[in-house]
Every structure is written in C-alpha cells, then in structure tokens.
C-alpha positions as CSV (number, residue, x, y, z in Angstrom):
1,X,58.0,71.0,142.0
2,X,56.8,68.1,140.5
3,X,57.6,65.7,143.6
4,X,54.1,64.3,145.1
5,X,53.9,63.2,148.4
6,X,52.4,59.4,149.1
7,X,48.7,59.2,150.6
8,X,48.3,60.5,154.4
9,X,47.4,56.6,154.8
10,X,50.8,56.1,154.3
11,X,52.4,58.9,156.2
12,X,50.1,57.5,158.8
13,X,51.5,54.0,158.5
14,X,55.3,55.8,157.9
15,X,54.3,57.4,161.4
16,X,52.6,54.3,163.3
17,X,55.3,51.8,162.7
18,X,58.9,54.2,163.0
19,X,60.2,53.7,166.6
20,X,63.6,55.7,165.6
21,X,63.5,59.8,164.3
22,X,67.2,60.8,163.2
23,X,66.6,65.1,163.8
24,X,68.6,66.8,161.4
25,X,69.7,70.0,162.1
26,X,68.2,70.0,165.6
27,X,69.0,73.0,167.6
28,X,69.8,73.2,170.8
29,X,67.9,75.9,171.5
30,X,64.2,75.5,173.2
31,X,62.3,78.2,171.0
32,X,63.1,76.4,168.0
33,X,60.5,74.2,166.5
34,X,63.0,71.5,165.4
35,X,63.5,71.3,169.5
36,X,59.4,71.1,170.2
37,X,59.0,69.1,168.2
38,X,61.7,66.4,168.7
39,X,60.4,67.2,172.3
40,X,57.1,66.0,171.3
41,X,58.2,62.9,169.5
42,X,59.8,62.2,172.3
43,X,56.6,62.3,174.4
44,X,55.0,60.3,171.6
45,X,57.0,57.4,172.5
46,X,59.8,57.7,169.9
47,X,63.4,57.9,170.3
48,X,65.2,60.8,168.5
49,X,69.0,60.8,167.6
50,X,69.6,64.3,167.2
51,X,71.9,65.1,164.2
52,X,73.8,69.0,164.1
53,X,77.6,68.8,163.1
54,X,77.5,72.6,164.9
55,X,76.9,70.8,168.5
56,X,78.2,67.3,167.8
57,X,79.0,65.2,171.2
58,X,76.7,67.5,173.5
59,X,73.1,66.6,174.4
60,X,69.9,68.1,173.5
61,X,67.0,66.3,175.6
62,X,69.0,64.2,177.1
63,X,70.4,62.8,174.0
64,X,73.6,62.7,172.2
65,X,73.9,64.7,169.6
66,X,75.8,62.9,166.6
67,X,77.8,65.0,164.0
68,X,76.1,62.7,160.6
69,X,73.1,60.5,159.6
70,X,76.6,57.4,159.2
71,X,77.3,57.8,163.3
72,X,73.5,57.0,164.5
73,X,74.1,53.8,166.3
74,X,70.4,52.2,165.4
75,X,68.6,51.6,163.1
76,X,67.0,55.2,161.6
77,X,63.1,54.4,160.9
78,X,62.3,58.2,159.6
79,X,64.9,61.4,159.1
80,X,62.9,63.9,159.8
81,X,64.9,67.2,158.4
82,X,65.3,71.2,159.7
83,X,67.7,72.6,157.4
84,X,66.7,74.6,153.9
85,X,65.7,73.1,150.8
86,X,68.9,74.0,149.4
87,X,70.4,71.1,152.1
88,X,68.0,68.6,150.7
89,X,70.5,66.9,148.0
90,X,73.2,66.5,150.1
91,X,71.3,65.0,152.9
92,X,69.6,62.9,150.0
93,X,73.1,61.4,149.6
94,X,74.0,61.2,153.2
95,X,70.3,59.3,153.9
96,X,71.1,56.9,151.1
97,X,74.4,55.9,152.8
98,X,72.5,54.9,156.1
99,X,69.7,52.1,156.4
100,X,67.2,55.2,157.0
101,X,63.4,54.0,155.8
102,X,61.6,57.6,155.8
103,X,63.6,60.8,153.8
104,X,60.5,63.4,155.5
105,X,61.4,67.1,155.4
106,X,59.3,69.5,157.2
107,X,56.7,72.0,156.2
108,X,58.4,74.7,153.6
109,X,61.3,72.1,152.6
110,X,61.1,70.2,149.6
111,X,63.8,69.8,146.7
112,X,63.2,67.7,143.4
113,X,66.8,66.9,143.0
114,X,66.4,65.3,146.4
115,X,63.6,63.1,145.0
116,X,65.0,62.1,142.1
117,X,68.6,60.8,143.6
118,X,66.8,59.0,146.2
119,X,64.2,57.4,143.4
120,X,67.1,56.6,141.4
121,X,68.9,54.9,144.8
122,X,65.4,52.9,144.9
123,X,64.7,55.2,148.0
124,X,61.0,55.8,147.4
125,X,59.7,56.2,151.1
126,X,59.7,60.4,150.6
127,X,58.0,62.7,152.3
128,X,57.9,66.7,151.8
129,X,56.7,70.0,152.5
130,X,54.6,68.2,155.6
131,X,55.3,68.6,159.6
132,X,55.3,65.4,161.6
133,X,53.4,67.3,164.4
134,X,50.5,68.4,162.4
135,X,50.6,64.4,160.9
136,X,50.8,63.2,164.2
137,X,48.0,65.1,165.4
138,X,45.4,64.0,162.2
C-alpha cells in the first residue's frame, strides 16, 4: 500500500470541524461496531446519515437510513466507511459524485485504487486504515 495518511493534526482538525458523518454500510444491528460507533458520534454531537442499500427507508438510531452517498439530503462533512477494502473503489466513485469533504475508512480498510481516483478527482481529504473512535478519543 503505498497510500499515506495526512498528520493526526489534520485528522484532528478533519474531526473538530465535520458536523455531518454519512455511515456507509451501517448495520442495523447493535453488536456491530459500525452501530457503536455511529452511536458514539452521535453522542459526540454529530449527525450521522446512515447509508446501507440492504435497509434503505428504515431507521437505525432514530435516523433514516438512505440507500446511496447521492440521496443524503446535507451537506456530508466526512464518509466514514464499514464495508471491505474491495468496496473502496466503488464508493471512491460514489464519494466523488456527492459534495463529501472526508473519504475516512475504518481500521483494516484501505485500497490504493481508491486513493488514486479520488487524487485524480482532486479529492485529497483521505483517510485510511484509522477508526474515528480511537481518533476521537486521542
């Protein structure tokens, strides 16, 4: 992989300034880290627009659950992405579409192809391999 995340002063400022977290592949099931942790963000004061074509137009904590990154009514500050590294290019393409700032894919997901479509779409905010809840907590 030769992707390298920016500094943790920049996650940092990524994290201090986003208001809105788009959750792909958010599961509607509570033992599911993508759920704790989009139920943490949520305690931290951010609002999450959860994203899962599986559960489209039902709610997971109390929000609606949109089928793509195109039908999130707001502006997206940070995708933060649950779904294997093999599903990184295609959201790549799908993030690039929206008005999305952060492309951040948790801990254990990273894909250069990703990188290097959203580089060459000028989409340089891109962060990898990390978990927002351990960045959150630093």
């Amino acid at each position: 992989m030769s992707f390298v995340n920016p500094s943790d002063a920049t996650i940092k400022t990524y994290l201090k300034e986003a208001k809105n977290i788009a959750i792909v592949g958010l599961s509607n099931k509570p033992d599911r880290t993508s759920y704790q942790i989009a139920e943490l963000l949520q305690q931290k004061g951010y609002t999450i627009f959860p994203v899962n074509p599986m559960i489209a137009g039902q709610t997971v904590l109390n929000e609606k659950v949109y089928a793509s990154l195109m039908e999130v009514p707001e502006k997206i500050d940070i995708v933060d992405i649950f779904r294997r590294s093999d599903a990184l290019p295609e959201i790549a393409e799908d993030f690039v579409k929206t008005d999305a700032e952060v492309f951040w894919a948790q801990l254990g997901i990273e894909s250069d192809e990703a990188a290097t479509y959203l580089q060459n779409h000028n989409r340089n905010d891109i962060v990898m391999n990390r978990c927002i809840k351990i960045e959150l907590n630093k």
